[in-house]
C-alpha positions in Angstrom: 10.0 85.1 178.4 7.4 84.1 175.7 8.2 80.8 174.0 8.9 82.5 170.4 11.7 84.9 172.5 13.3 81.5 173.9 13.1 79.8 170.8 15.0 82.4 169.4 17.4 83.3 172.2 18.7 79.6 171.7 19.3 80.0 167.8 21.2 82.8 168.3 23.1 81.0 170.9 23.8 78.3 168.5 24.8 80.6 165.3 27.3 82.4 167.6 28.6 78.9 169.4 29.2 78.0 165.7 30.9 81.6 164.3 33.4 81.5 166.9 34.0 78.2 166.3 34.9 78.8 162.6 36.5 82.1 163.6 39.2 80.0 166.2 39.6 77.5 163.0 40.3 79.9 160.4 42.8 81.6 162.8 44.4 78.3 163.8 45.1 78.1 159.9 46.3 81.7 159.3 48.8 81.0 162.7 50.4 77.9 161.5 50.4 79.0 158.0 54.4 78.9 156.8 55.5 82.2 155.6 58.9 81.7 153.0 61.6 83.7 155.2 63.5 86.2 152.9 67.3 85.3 152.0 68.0 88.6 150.6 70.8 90.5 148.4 71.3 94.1 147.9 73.1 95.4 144.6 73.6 98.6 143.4 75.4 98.4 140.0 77.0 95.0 138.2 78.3 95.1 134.3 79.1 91.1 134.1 77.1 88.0 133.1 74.1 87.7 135.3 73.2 84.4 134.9 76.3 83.6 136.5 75.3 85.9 139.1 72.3 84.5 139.6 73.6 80.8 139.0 75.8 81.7 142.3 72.7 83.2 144.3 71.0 80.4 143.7 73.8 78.4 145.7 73.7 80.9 148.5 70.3 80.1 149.0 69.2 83.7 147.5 65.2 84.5 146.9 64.8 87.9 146.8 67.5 90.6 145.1 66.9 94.6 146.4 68.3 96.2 143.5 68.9 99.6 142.7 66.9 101.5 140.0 68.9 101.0 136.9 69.3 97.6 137.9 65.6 97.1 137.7 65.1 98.9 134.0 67.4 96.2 133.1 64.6 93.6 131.4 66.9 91.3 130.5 68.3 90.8 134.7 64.7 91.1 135.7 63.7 87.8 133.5 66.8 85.5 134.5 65.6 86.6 138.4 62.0 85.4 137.2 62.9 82.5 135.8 65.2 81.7 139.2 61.8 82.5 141.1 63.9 85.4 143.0 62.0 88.3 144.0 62.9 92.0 143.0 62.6 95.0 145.4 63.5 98.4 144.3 65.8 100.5 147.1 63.5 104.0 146.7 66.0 106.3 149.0 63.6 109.2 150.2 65.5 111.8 151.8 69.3 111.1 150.5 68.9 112.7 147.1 71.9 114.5 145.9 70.2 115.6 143.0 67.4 117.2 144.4 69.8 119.5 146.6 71.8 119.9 143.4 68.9 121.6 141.8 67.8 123.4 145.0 69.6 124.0 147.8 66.7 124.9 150.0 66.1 122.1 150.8 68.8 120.9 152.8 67.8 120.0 155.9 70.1 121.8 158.6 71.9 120.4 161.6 71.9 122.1 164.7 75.1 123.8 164.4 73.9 125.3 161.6 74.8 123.6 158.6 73.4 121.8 155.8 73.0 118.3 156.7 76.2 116.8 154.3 78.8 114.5 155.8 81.0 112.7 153.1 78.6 110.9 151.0 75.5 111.3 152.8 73.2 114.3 152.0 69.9 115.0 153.4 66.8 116.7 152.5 64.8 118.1 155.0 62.1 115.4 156.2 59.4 117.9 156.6 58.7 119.6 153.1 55.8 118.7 152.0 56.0 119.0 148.6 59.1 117.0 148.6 57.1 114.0 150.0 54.3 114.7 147.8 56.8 114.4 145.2 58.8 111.2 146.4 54.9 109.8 146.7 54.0 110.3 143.0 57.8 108.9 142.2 57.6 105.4 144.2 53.8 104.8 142.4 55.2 105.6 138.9 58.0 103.5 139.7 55.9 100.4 140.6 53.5 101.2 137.5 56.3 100.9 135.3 58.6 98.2 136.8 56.2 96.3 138.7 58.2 94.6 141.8 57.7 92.6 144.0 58.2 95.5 146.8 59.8 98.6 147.3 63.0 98.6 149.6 61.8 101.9 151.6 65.2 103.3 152.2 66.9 106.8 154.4 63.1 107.4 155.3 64.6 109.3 158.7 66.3 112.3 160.1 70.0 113.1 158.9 72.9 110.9 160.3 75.9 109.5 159.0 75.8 106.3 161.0 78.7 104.8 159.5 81.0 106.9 160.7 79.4 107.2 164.3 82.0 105.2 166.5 81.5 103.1 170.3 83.7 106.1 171.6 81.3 109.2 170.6 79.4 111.4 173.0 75.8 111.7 172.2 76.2 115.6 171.9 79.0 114.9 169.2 76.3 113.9 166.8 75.0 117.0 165.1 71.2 116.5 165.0 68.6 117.8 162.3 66.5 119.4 161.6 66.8 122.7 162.1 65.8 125.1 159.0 63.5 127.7 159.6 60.5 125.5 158.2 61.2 122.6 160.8 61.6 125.1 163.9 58.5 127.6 162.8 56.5 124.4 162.5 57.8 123.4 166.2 57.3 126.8 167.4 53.5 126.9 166.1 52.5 123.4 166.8 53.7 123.9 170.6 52.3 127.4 171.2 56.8 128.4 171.5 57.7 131.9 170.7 61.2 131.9 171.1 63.7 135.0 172.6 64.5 137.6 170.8 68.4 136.3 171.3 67.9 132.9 169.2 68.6 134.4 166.0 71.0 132.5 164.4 70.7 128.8 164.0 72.6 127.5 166.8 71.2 129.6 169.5 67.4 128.5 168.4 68.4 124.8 168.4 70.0 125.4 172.0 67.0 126.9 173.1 64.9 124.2 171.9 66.9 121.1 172.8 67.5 122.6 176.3 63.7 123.4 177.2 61.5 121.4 175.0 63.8 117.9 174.9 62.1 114.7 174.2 62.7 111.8 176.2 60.8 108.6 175.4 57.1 109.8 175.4 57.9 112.6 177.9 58.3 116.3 177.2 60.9 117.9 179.4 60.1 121.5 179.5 62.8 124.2 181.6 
């Protein structure tokens, strides 16, 4: 090795020595760093004086109020939480909307008994439309455009359940499961290469089918 190569070998032994040096510093910093831990609140309507409210947060120990959307066009809350330092997060439900399925009933998602995917309260959209989610998407950014939070409060972002009613004493097969429309099981059927028998025809029977050959457990495929 030529005396230039060695001279230059050992520089770039010294300017790596050094950046890793810096790198284990500036990651010593970012590891003991203190993060504030979130004492949180959720409220979905309220009609009384807030600054009481608040004032009574503020003895709880409360920073951060997830509030629902008429709660957080209400400028008037929204200042008294700033002046109290307490963040706002918007709940954005994704699938539970009521009012979408109102409008069009389509787009239910459907249980694998065959019905729309409705318990008591709790109505679901189908997870897999796409221009739903392309909707919801353009929804949640004007939403922080116009309200500007702290954060959105990401909320039934999942596959139909009514969990509060789902008891220590209830078989897993019990639980309907979703979804089954015919969007969600020609997607399955494509994506997998599955052409299902000429008996599936009704709901039921195609779920069957599915859930009995083509079952998921953990990260393995059980095909019969």
């Amino acid at each position: 090795m030529y005396a230039p190569e060695i001279k230059f070998f050992y520089q770039m032994k010294n300017l790596i020595i050094v950046f890793i040096f810096f790198l284990v510093v500036l990651l010593s910093i970012t590891c003991t760093r203190k993060t504030e831990k979130i004492i949180g609140i959720k409220i979905y309507e309220y009609d009384q004086d807030f600054n009481s409210l608040v004032g009574k947060w503020n003895d709880m120990g409360i920073n951060a109020a997830f509030l629902s959307i008429d709660l957080a066009e209400n400028m008037s809350f929204r200042q008294i939480l700033k002046d109290n330092n307490i963040k706002v997060f918007i709940i954005f439900p994704v699938f539970y909307n009521p009012e979408a399925l109102q409008s069009d009933s389509s787009l239910y998602a459907i249980t694998d008994k065959g019905r729309p995917a409705k318990d008591d309260w709790v109505e679901f959209v189908c997870p897999s439309r796409t221009a739903y989610r392309n909707v919801k998407i353009k929804e949640a950014e004007e939403l922080v455009r116009r309200l500007d939070p702290d954060g959105l409060s990401i909320d039934f972002i999942r596959q139909f359940v009514f969990w509060e009613m789902i008891y220590p004493d209830r078989s897993a097969e019990s639980i309907e499961m979703a979804c089954f429309c015919d969007s969600c099981t020609g997607n399955f059927c494509r994506l997998k290469g599955v052409t299902l028998p000429d008996t599936c025809v009704k709901v039921p029977q195609k779920a069957d089918y599915i859930l009995n050959h083509f079952l998921r457990i953990g990260t393995t495929t059980v095909a019969t």
